[in-house]
C-alpha positions in Angstrom: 1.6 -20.2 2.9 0.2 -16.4 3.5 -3.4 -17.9 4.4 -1.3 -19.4 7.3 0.7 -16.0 7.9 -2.8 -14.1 8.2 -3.9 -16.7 10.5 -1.7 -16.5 13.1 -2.9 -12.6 13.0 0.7 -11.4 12.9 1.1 -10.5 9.6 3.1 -7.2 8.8 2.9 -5.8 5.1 4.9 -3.1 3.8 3.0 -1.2 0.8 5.9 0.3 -1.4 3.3 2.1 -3.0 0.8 0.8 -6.0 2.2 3.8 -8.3 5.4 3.7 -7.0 7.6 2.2 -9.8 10.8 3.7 -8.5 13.0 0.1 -8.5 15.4 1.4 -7.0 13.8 2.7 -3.9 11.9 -0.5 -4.1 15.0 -3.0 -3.8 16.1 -1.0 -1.2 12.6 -0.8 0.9 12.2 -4.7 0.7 15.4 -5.4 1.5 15.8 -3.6 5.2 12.2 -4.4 5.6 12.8 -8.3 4.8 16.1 -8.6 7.1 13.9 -6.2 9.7 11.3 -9.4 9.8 8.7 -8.3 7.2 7.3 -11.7 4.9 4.3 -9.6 3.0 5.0 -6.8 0.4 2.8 -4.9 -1.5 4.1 -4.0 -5.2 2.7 -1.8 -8.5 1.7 -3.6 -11.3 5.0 -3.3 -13.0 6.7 -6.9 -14.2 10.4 -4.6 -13.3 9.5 -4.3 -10.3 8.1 -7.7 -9.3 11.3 -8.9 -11.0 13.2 -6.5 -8.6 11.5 -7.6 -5.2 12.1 -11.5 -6.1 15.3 -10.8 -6.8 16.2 -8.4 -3.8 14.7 -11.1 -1.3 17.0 -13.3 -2.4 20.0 -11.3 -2.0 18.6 -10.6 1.6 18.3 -14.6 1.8 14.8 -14.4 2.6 12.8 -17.5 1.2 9.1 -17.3 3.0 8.0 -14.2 2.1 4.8 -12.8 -0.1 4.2 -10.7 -3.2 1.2 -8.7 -3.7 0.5 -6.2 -6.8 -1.9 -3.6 -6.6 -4.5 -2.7 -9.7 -7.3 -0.2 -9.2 -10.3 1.3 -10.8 -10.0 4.9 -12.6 -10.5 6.8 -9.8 -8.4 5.0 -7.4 -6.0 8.0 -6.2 -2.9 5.8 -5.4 -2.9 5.7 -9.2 -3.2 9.6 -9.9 0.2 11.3 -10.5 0.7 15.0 -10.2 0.9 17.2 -13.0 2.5 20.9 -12.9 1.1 24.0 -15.0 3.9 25.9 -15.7 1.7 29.3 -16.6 0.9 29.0 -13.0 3.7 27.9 -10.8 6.3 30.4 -9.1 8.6 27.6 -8.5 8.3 28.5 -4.5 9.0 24.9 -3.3 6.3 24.2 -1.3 5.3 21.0 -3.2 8.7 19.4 -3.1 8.9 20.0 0.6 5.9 18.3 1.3 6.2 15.9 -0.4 6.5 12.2 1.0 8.4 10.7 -1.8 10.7 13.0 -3.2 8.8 12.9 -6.4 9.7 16.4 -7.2 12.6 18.5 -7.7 12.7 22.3 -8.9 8.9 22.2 -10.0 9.5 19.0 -11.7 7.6 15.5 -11.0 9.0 11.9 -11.3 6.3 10.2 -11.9 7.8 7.0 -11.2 8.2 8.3 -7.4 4.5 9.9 -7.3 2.0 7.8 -5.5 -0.8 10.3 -5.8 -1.0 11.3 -2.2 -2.1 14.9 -2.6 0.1 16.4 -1.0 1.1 18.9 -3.2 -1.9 19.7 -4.4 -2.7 21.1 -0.8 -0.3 23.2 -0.3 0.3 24.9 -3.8 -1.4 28.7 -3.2 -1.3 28.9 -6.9 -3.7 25.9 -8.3 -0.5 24.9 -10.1 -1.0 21.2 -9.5 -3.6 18.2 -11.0 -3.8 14.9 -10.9 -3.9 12.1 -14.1 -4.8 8.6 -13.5 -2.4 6.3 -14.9 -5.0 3.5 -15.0 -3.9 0.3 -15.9 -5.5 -2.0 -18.5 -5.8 -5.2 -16.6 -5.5 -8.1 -19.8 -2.2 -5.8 -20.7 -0.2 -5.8 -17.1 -1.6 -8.9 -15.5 -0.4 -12.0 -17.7 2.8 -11.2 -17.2 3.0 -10.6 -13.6 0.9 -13.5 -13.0 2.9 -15.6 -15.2 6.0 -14.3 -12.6 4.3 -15.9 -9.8 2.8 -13.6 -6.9 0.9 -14.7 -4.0 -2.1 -12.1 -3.8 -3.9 -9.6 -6.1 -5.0 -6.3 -4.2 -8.1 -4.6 -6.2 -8.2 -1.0 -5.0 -11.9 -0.1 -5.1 -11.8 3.4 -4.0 -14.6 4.7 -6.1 -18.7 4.8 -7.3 -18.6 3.3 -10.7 -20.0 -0.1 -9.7 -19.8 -1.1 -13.5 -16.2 -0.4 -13.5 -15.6 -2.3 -10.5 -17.6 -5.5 -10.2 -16.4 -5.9 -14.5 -12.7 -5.9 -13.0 -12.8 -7.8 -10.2 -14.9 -10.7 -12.7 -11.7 -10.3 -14.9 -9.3 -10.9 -11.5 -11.2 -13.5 -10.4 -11.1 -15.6 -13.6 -7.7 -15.0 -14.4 -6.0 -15.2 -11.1 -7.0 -18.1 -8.7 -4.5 -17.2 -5.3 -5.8 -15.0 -2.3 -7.8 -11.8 -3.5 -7.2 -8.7 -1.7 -10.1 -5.7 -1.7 -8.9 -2.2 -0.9 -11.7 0.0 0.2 -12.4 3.2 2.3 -15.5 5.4 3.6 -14.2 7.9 1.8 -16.8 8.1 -0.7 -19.4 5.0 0.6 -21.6 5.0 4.1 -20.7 2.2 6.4 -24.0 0.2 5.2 -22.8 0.5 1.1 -19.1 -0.2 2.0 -20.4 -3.8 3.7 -22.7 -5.1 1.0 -20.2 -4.1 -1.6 -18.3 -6.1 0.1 -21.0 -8.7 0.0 -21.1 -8.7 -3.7 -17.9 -9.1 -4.0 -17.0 -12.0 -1.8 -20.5 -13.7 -2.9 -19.2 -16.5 -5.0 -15.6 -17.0 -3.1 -14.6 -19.2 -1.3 -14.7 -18.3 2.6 -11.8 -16.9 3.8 -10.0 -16.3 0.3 -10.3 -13.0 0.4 -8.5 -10.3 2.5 -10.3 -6.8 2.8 -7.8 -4.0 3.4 -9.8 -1.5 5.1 -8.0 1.7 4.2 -8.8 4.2 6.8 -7.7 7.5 5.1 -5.4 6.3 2.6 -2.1 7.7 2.1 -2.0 9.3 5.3 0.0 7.9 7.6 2.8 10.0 8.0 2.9 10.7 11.8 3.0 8.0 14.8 0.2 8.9 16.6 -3.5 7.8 17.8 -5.1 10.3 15.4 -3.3 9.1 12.3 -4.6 5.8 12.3 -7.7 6.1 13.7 -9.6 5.7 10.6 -7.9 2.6 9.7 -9.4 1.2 13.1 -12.9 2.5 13.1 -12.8 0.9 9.2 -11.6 -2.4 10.3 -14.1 -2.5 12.7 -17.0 -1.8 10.5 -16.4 -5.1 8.4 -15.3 -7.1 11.7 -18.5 -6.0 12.9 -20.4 -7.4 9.6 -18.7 -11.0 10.2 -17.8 -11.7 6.8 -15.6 -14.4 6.0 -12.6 -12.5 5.3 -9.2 -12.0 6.6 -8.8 -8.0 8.2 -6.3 -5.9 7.3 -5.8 -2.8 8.6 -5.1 0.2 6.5 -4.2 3.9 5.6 -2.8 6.0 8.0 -1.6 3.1 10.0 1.8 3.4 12.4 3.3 2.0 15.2 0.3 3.1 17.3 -2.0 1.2 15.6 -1.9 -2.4 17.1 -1.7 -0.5 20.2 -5.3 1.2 19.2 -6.4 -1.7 17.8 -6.1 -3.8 21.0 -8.0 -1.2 22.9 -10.7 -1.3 20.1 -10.8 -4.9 20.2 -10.5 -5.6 16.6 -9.5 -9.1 15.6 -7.0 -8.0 13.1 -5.0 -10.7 10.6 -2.7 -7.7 9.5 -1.0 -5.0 9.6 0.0 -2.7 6.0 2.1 0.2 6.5 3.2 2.5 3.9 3.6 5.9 4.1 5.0 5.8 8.1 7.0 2.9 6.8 9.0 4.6 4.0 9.2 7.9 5.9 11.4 6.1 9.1 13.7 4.9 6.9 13.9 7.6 3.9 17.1 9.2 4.7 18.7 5.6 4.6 17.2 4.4 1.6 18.6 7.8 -0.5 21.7 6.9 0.4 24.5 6.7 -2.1 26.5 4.3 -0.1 23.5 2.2 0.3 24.5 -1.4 -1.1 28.2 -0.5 -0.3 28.3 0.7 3.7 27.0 -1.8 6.1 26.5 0.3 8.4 23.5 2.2 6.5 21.6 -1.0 6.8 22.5 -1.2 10.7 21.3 1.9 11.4 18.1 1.5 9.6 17.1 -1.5 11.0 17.2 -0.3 14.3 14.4 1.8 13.4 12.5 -0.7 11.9 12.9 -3.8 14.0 10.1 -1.8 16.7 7.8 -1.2 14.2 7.8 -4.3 12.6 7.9 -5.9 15.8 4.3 -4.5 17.0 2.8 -6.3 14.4 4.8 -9.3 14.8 5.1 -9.6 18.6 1.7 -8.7 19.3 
């Protein structure tokens, strides 16, 4: 079971992104991740794609391993996707280059590849670039992918409209009865607010059926160093430090530092998520043409993965 996975505080989960709906990409993530070691991924709320990882795992003859799908409220950026204003742009490539996901090409998006990590945004001198949220209606995308059968629900809480949230998570809660996940960051809250939402939300649960993903600054953990996943520790320690009864995840900007940081923090972690890092060590493998054809794509990547995997698992 995944409560017994979190328990042993060894649990490595790979977030392929909660608006990345590229299947593709996806199949190929989970499967060099699941032969690297990796039992707990992290999906969109897309019934293709849960179909894809399910079957994928299977072809990588992996049997104990865990679905989670990601939902969020309306200002939840891992839902945003980026929008270009044509009057504006120069085509000068800057956003493409930046870009972790190789979501755009020529001054055009894919917005099944953009996971809203503003990126772009940042970097375009001409204000050529917005963000949409794609939000979700929850009685439209969850029935189905519930009906598939997944093993945890992730609510992505990054936000101020208390209305918005606590009416969701009511809806998740009576509609889904498996192991809740709650994605939050100090982006917007003070320490104090972030616990006793937190509170709230874990009121009328059962102790430790909830996992809170403390997302240090999501979206950001492209580099392997102390710095980048800082955050993700100093959050996880915040709700450690309010002894809820919840398993810890750590979060956003995570890397193969982090375990490392953690220790010295002394955090009593249950997990590990790592997504942006994650997908960048093994990008140029995963575009491959020859992927499902040359074994030796698979070989190469895994030697890259196996040590970041393995300071989760190994701890």
């Amino acid at each position: 079971m995944l409560k017994d996975l979190l328990e042993t505080g060894k649990c490595f989960k790979l977030v392929c992104g909660a608006g990345n709906e590229d299947v593709e990409e996806i199949r190929r993530l989970i499967y060099l991740y699941a032969v690297g070691g990796c039992k707990f991924f992290d999906l969109s709320a897309n019934v293709d794609v849960v179909d894809a990882a399910k079957e994928v795992l299977n072809k990588a003859g992996v049997e104990d391993a865990y679905l989670c799908v990601s939902v969020g409220i309306k200002s939840d950026p891992h839902l945003n996707k980026a929008v270009i204003d044509y009057n504006k742009c120069v085509n000068c490539g800057s956003c493409e280059t930046v870009c972790p996901q190789g979501a755009i090409h020529y001054a055009k998006v894919k917005k099944s590849k953009c996971i809203g990590c503003g990126r772009c945004w940042k970097v375009c001198q001409r204000s050529a670039i917005s963000y949409v949220p794609e939000e979700k209606k929850l009685d439209e995308v969850l029935p189905a992918i519930i009906e598939k059968g997944i093993d945890c629900l992730e609510f992505h809480v990054i936000g101020q409209d208390e209305t918005e949230i606590f009416t969701k998570w009511r809806y998740i809660n009576d509609n889904f009865d498996g192991l809740l996940s709650i994605c939050t960051c100090r982006n917007r809250l003070g320490d104090e607010d972030l616990v006793e939402r937190i509170r709230q939300m874990i009121d009328n649960r059962t102790p430790y059926s909830t996992i809170v993903q403390a997302d240090g600054f999501p979206m950001s953990g492209g580099d392997d160093n102390y710095k980048s996943t800082l955050q993700a520790v100093a959050t996880a320690e915040i709700v450690q430090n309010a002894n809820l009864p919840v398993y810890i995840m750590l979060s956003g900007g995570t890397n193969g530092k982090t375990t490392e940081l953690a220790k010295m923090c002394d955090i009593n972690y249950n997990g590990v998520a790592i997504g942006s890092y994650a997908r960048k060590i093994v990008r140029r493998y995963v575009e491959r043409p020859d992927f499902w054809e040359n074994p030796r794509v698979a070989i190469d990547a895994l030697e890259i993965i196996k040590p970041l995997v393995n300071s989760v698992i190994n701890k």
